[in-house]
Residue, then its C-alpha position, 0 to 999 in steps of 0.5 A: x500500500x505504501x508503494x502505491x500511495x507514493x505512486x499516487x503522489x508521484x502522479x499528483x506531482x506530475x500532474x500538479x506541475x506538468x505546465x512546468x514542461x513550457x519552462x525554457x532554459x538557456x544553454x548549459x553545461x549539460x550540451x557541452x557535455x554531450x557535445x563532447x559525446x557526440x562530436x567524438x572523431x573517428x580515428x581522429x577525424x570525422x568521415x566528411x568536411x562537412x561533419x568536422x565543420x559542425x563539430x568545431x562550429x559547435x565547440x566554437x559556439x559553446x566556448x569549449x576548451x577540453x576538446x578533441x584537437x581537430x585542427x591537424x586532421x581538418x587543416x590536411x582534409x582542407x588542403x587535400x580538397x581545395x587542392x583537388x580538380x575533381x572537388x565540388x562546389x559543396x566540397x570547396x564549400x564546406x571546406x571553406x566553412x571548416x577553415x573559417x574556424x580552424x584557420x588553416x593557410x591556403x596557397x594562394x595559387x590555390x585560392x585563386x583557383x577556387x575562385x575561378x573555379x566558384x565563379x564559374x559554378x555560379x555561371x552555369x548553376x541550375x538547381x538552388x543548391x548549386x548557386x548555394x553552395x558556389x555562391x557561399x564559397x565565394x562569401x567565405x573566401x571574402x570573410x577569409x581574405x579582404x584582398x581576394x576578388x570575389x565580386x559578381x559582376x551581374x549580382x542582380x541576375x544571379x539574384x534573379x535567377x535564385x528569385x526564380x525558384x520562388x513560390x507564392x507562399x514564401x516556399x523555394x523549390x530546388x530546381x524547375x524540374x521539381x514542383x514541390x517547394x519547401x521551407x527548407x529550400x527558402x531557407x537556403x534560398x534566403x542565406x543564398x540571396x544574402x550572399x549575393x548582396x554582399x558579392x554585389x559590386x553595385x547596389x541591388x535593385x530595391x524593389x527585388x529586396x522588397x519582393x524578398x522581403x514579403x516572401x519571407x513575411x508570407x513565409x511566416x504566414x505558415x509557421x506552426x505553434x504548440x501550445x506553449x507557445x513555440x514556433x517551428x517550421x516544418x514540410x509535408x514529407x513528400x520525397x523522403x530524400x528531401x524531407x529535413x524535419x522540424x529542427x532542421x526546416x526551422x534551423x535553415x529559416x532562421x539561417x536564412x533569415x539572420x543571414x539576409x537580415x545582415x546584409x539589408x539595412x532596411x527593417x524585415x518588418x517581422x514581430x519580436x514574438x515570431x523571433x521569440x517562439x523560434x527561441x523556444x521551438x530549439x530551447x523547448x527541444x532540450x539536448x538532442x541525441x542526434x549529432x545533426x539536431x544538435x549542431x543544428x540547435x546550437x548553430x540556431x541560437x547562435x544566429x539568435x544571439x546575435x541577430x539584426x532583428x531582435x535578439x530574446x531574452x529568455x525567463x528562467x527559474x533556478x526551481x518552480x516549487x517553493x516551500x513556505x516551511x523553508x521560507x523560500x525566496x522566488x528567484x527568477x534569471x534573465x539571459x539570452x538563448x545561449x547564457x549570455x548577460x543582459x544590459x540593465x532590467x527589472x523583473x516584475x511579478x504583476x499577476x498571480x492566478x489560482x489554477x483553473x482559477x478565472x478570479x482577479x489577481x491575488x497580487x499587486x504588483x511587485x519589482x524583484x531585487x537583484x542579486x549581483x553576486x548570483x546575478x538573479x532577481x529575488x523576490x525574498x517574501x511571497x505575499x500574504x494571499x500566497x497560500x499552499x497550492x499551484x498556481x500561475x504567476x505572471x512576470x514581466x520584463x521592464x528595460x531600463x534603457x530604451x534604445x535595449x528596446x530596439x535590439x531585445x524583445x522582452x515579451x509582453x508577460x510570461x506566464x509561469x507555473x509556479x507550486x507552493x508547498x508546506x507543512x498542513x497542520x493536522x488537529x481536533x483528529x478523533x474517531x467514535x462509535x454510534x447509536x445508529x437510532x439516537x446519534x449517541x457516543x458509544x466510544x469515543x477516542x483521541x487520534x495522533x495522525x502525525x505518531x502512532x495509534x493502536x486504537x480498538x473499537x467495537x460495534x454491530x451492525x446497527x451501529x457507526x463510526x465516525x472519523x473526523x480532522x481538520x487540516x489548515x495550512x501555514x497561513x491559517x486557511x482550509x486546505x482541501x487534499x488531492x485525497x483522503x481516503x479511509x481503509x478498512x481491510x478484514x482478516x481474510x484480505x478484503x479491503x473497503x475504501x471511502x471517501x472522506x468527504x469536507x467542509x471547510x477545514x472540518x474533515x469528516x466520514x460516517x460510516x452506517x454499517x446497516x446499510x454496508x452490511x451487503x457491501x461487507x459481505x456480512x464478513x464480522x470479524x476484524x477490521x484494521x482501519x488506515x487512513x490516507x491523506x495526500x496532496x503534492x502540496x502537503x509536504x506532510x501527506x500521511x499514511x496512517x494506521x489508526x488501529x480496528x475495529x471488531x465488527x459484528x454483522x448478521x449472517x449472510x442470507x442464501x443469496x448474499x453475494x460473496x467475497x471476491x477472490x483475491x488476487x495471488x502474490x506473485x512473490x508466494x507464486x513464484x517465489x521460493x518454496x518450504x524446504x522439504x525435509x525427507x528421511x530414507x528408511x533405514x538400509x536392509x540387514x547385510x548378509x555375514x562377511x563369512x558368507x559375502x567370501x564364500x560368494x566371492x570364492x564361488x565367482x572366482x573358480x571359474x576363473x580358476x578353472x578356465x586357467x587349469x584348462x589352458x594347461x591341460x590343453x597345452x597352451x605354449x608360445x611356440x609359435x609366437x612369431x619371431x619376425x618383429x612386424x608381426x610379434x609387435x601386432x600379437x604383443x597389441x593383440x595381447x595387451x588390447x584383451x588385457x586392456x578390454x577386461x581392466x575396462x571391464x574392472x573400472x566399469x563396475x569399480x567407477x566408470x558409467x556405460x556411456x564413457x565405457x562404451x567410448x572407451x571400449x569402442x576405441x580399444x575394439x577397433x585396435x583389437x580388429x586391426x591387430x587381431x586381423x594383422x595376426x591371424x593373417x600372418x599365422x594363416x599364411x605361416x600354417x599354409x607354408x608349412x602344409x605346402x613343405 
């Protein structure tokens, strides 16, 4: 019973606080931890340009120090592929992306070929991916070298030719051979027209930035929410080669879009809370286990934190349950997505709600201290009207500076769950026998629900019994649980369970045995009573035996229902048996020794005559051969019967018949081939003779 009344909490607690789930935690140390199990090279490097690019970036971005070094592997890869006239534009691509980090020195010769080669793939690119991938080289080669070339003389063409991919619903397609579009292409899309207005010699045409511009404010027109608010991007799975997933759809949009955003001084126009619900689809993922996912996580809130748009900042809560036994403080942190601090700001608390509770605020609003050594904001006191229960405080974020306005976007308010837990004071607790006909105490007892009781109680059937409590909590009020329950379990197993029902603080149930008697199944006897009283928010919830009561019930008619089975103890099912004790009767009386000898004389005699036979037979070895061939197989021939008859002493000495039949099958084949041997020499030696 008490596993399954700490289940049942358990269960209470989840339930209580599951809202806990919208809660968004900034990066911690926790992803660097994985990223260092993930990112683990194989044989010191990783199967492609692209898988190192990913790892580094990701340490890069985590500021891990205790990394796998990288650099030596990825700076030959580097050098083989920029190097090679058989690489790709994506091969140069992602070999420029992982030289951007790991700093490797490039021939300039070398460099200079790349470029050519870049901007002939730019020429004469078809599909989205090739401008991407030729279009990024060339970026990467500017970023890395202010004295390289890489300058699109027809920047607005190229601009146009990417354009042409474009849907109606902000989507790109592939290519023009491909009719489905993605959000994952615009993405890519959106990264690539942003490289073409960096190469741009000349400035590019407005109105096509414009025309951008609306397809990525109809691009999220399509975005999806869950509840807690968060946003993401996602395609419907038409070809599975090009299916990327939430986390990878939503990731190439947001690339894109910090990436255009760079490169444009116009505004993009696009709400602080699209921006914000994207923090919260990569945040809400937790820590991924895929490599790609992770990267993607980590390379998505890195555009965040540094993006032209608005950069979020991020609520979190070092704890969600409060206890006002412990006077805990209210501590809430402020950072961006990845940790980072934040310029100065006031937390406000300027709501707080019952669960499930439409009622007026029970707080007025209330500013946060700010604690410079932990560099959190705490809120020391909960309010008076701050009880025991859950409930769903309001926050809100208040800059101090309003150019921060510009580049944060701080949220309207945010709304958290928030658990208040304490010790329930249990008092006026009694339990006492009826008169069912006048009400009157037969008895009436004293219960210690927090220690130990042993109570004995007695009654009939046309008798009750009452149990009452109160419970109030730290501040003096009701306190209603998430249950309370009275046992009643009878000597032969059967269990009652009742409801305890309340008023206000005053607990209390009545149980009327005339009208249970059927439900009792007329079984009198011994009852043990226990009681349950349980809530997530009672840090004191109780299971408790209260003593039993001796019940004595009419006898059960003709067609009274009966009790119902019970069920079996797997552990006595299954578990071990009663040793079983066995006493062997006592041996037979064994015949006198004198006896057991003559026996054995009887078995050896005719041994001994078989022996007295030979010689009276004149048995000899006179025809023993000489030769040594044929006297080494009579000598085998000899000793394999003297072999076969010890075998026969150890079989009835020792051995079983299974081990001696191996062995006498083995000393057989001996004795055929040798006893063969023999019996053919002696044959052919008897037939010279008879020939002289």
């Amino acid at each position: 019973m008490a596993r399954r009344l700490a289940g049942f909490l358990v269960l209470l607690l989840v339930v209580s606080i599951c809202e806990a789930a919208f809660l968004f935690q900034p990066i911690s140390d926790s992803h660097r931890s994985t990223a260092l199990e993930l990112f683990t090279p194989d044989h010191g490097s990783f199967k492609s340009l692209e898988e190192t690019y990913e790892a580094l970036r990701t340490f890069q971005i985590l500021g891990i120090e205790k990394k796998p070094d990288l650099t030596a592997t990825a700076c030959r890869s580097i050098s083989e592929t920029v190097g090679s006239s058989s690489s790709t534009a994506k091969d140069l691509f992602y070999a420029l992306k992982a030289n951007s980090i790991a700093e490797c020195k490039i021939d300039k010769k070398a460099s200079k070929g790349i470029i050519s080669r870049l901007k002939a793939a730019v020429s004469g690119a078809s599909s989205l991916l090739d401008f991407y991938y030729s279009v990024g080289g060339l970026v990467l080669i500017k970023d890395q070298s202010s004295e390289a070339d890489v300058h699109l003389a027809d920047a607005e063409g190229v601009f146009r030719s990417v354009k042409a991919f474009s849907q109606s619903d902000g989507r790109w397609r592939y290519s023009s051979n491909n009719p489905e579009s993605s959000a994952f292409a615009a993405g890519i899309a959106l990264e690539t027209h942003a490289g073409i207005v960096s190469l741009a010699s000349s400035e590019i045409d407005q109105s096509l930035i414009s025309t951008l511009k609306n397809d990525i404010i109809k691009l999220f027109d399509s975005i999806e929410k869950y509840d807690d608010g968060a946003l993401y991007f996602d395609d419907k799975l038409v070809d599975g080669h090009e299916y990327q997933g939430p986390v990878s759809t939503t990731s190439s949009v947001l690339r894109g879009l910090t990436a255009f955003a760079a490169v444009t001084a116009e505004n993009l126009n696009l709400p602080g809370d699209k921006i914000l619900g994207l923090a919260k689809f990569f945040l809400g993922i937790g820590v991924p286990g895929d490599a790609k996912d992770f990267f993607n996580q980590i390379d998505s809130l890195a555009c965040l934190e540094s993006n032209r748009v608005s950069i979020p900042l991020i609520l979190s809560f070092p704890s969600t349950v409060l206890s006002l036994t412990r006077k805990d403080s209210l501590k809430v942190g402020v950072s961006t997505v990845l940790g980072s601090e934040v310029p100065s700001l006031t937390v406000k608390l300027v709501g707080a709600f019952s669960s499930g509770s439409k009622d007026a605020s029970l707080v007025e609003s209330q500013e946060f201290n700010f604690d410079k050594t932990s560099g959190l904001h705490i809120l020391n006191d909960l309010p008076k009207s701050i009880d025991v229960g859950s409930y769903t405080f309001v926050f809100e974020i208040v800059l101090h500076e309003p150019k921060h306005e510009e580049v944060y976007f701080k949220g309207s308010q945010t709304k958290v769950p928030i658990s208040v837990t304490g010790l329930i004071k249990i008092e006026n607790s009694e339990i006492a026998v009826l008169d069912s006909d006048l009400g009157s105490i037969e008895s009436q007892k004293k219960l210690d629900l927090a220690g130990k009781n042993a109570i004995s109680l007695s009654a009939n059937h046309l008798q009750k019994l009452r149990l009452s409590f109160q419970l109030t909590t730290p501040r003096g009020r009701s306190f209603k649980p998430h249950q309370a329950f009275l046992k009643l379990r009878h000597e032969s197993k059967v269990e009652h369970i009742f409801v305890v029902g309340n008023s206000g603080k005053q607990f209390e149930i009545v149980l009327n045995f005339l009208g249970l008697v059927e439900k009792f199944f007329y079984l009198s006897g011994k009852y043990d009573m226990e009681l349950t009283v349980g809530d997530a928010a009672m840090e004191n919830s109780l299971l408790v035996a209260i003593g039993h009561i001796e019940l004595d019930l009419p006898e059960a008619p003709e067609k009274a229902p009966r009790p119902p089975p019970q069920p079996v103890d797997p552990y006595s099912r299954y578990g071990p048996k009663a040793e079983i004790s066995h006493i062997f009767r006592a041996p037979e009386k064994r015949p006198p020794r004198e006896l057991s000898l003559a026996f054995l004389g009887l078995t050896i005699l005719p041994l001994l005559g078989f022996l007295i036979g030979l010689l009276r037979l004149g048995v000899n070895l006179k025809n023993f051969p000489t030769k040594p061939l044929p006297a080494t197989f009579a000598v085998l021939f000899h000793v394999g019967i003297g072999a076969v008859l010890l075998l026969y002493v150890f079989f009835w000495v020792k051995l079983d018949l299974f081990q001696t039949l191996k062995i006498l099958g083995f000393l057989g084949g001996i004795l055929v081939f040798v006893g063969h041997r023999i019996l053919s020499h002696l044959a052919a030696a008897s037939a010279k003779l008879k020939s002289a």
